[in-house]
MDAnalysis code that builds the backbone (N, CA, C; Angstrom):
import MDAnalysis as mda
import numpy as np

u = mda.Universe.empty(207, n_residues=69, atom_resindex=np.repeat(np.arange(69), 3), trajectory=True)
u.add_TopologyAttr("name", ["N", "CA", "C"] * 69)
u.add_TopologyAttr("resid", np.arange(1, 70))
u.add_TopologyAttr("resname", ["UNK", "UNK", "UNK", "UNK", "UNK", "UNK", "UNK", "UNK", "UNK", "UNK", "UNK", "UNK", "UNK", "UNK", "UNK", "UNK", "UNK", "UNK", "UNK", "UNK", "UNK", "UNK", "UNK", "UNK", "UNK", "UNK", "UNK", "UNK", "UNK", "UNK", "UNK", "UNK", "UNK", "UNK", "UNK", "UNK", "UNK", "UNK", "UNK", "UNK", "UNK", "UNK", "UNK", "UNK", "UNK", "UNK", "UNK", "UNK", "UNK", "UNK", "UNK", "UNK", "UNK", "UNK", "UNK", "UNK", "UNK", "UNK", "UNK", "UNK", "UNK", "UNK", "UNK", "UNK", "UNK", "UNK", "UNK", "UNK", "UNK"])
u.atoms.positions = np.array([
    [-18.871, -15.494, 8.558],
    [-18.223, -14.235, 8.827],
    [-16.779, -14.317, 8.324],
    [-15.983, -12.926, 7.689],
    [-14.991, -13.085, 7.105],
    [-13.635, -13.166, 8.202],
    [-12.951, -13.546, 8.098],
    [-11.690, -13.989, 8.455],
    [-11.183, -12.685, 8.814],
    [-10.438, -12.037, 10.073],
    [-10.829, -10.363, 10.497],
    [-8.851, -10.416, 9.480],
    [-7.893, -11.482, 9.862],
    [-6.984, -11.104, 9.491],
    [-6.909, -10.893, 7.718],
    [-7.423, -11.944, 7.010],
    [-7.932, -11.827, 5.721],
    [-8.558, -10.601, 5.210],
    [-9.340, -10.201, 6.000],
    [-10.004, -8.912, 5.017],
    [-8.467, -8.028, 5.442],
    [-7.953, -7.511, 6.810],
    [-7.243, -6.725, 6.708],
    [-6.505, -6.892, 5.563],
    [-5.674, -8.028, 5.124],
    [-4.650, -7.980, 4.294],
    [-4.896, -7.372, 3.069],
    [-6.716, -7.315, 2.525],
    [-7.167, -7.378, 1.282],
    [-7.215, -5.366, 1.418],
    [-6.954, -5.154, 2.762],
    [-7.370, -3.612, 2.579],
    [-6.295, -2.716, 3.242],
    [-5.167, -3.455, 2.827],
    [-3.888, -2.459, 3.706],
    [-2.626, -3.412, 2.909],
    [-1.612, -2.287, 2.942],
    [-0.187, -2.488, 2.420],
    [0.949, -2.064, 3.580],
    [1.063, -2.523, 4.141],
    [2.607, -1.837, 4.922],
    [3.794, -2.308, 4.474],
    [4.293, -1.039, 4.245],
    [5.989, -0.984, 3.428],
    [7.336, 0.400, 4.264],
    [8.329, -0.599, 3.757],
    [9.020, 0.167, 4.777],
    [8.883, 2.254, 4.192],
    [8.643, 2.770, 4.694],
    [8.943, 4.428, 4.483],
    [9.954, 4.577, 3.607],
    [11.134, 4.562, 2.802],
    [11.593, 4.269, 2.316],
    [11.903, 3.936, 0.709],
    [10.657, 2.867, 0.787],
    [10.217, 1.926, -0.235],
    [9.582, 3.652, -0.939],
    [9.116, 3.799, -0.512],
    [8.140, 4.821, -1.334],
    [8.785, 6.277, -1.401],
    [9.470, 6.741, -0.966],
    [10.547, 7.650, -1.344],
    [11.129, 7.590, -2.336],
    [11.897, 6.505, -2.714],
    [13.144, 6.269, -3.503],
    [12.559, 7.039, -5.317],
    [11.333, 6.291, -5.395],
    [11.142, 6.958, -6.835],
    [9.858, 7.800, -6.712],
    [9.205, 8.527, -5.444],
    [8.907, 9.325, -5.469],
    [7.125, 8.263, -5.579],
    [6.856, 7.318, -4.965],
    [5.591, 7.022, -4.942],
    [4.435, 7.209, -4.511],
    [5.163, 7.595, -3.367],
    [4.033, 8.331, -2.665],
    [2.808, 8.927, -3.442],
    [3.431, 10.245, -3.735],
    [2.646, 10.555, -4.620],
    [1.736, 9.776, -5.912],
    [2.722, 9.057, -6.380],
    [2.280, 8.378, -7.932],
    [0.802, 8.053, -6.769],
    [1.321, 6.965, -5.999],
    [-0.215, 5.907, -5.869],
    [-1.174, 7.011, -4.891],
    [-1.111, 8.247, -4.882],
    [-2.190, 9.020, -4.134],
    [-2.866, 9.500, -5.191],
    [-2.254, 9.755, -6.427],
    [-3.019, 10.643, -7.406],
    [-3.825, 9.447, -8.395],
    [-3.294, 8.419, -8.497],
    [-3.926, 6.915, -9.655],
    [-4.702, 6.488, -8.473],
    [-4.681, 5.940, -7.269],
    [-5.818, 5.488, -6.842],
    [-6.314, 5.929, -5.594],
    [-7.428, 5.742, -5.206],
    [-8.248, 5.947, -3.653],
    [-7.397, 5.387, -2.419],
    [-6.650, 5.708, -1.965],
    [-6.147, 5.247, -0.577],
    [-5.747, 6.244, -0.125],
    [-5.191, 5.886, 1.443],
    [-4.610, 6.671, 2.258],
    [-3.894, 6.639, 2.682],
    [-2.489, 7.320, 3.043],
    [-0.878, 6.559, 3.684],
    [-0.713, 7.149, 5.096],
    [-0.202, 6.751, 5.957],
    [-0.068, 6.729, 6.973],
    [1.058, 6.260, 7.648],
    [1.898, 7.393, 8.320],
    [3.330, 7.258, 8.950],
    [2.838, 6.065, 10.151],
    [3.434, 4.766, 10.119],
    [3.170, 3.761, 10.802],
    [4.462, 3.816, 12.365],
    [5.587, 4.668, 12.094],
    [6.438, 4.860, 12.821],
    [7.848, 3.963, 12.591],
    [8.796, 3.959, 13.300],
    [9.572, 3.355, 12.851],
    [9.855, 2.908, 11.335],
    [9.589, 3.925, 10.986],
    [10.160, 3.783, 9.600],
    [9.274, 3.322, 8.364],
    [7.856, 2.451, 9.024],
    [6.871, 1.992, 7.881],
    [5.818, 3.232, 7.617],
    [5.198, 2.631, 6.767],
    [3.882, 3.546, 6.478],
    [2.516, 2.354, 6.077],
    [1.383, 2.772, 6.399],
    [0.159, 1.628, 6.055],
    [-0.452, 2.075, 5.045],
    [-0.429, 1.675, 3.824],
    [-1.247, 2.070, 2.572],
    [-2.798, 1.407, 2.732],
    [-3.698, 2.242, 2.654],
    [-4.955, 1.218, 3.066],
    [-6.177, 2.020, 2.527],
    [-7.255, 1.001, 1.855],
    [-8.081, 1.392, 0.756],
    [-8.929, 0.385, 0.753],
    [-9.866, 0.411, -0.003],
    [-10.437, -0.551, -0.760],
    [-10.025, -1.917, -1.346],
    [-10.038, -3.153, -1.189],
    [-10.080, -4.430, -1.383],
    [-9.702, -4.288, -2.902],
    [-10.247, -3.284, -3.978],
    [-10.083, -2.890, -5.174],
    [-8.870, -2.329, -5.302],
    [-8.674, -1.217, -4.348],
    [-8.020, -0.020, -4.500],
    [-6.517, -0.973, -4.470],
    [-6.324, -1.858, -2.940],
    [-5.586, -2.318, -2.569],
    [-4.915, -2.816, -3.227],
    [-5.600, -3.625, -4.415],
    [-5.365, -5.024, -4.996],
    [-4.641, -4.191, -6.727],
    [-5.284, -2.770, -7.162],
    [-4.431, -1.899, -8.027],
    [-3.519, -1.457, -7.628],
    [-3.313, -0.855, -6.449],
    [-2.023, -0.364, -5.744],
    [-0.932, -1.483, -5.708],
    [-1.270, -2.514, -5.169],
    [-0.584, -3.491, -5.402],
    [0.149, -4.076, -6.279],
    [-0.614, -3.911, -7.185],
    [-0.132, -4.610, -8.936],
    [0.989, -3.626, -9.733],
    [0.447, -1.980, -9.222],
    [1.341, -1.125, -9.340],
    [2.246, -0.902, -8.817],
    [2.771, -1.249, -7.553],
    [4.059, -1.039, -7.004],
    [4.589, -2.315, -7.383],
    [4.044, -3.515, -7.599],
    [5.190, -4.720, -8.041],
    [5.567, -4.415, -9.739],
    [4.816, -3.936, -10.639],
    [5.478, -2.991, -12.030],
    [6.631, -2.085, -11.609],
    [6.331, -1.553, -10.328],
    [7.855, -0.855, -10.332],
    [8.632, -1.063, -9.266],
    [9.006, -2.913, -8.914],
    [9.886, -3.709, -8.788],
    [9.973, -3.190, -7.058],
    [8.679, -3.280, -6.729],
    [8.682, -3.319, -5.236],
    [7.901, -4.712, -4.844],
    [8.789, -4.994, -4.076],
    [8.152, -6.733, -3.529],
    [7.035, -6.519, -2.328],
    [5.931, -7.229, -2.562],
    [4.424, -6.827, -2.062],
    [4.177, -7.915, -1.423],
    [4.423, -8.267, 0.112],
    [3.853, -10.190, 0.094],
    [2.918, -9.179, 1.489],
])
């Protein structure tokens, strides 16, 4: 059985609210890939998708010099 914290990581992004304002990403990564964002409160938001989706979203916000750990 998979590792419950492992898969989460493979299917969610949380970044500060912020992060995704500044150049307007929000949008970019709703219209290029399958996920869903979600006001996390205090200021974050949870990007969360597909293991696929995740792992493109990902690759795309570190191209535009957002740090993803």
């Amino acid at each position: 059985m998979p590792d419950p914290a492992r898969l989460r990581d493979s299917t969610q992004i949380v970044l500060r609210r912020e992060t995704l304002e500044i150049a307007d990403l929000e949008s970019q990564l709703e219209e290029q890939f399958t996920v869903t964002i979600f006001d996390e409160g205090e200021g974050y938001c949870r990007i969360i998708g597909s293991p696929v989706e995740i792992k493109a979203a990902s690759d795309f916000l570190v191209r535009q010099g957002v740090s993803v750990s």
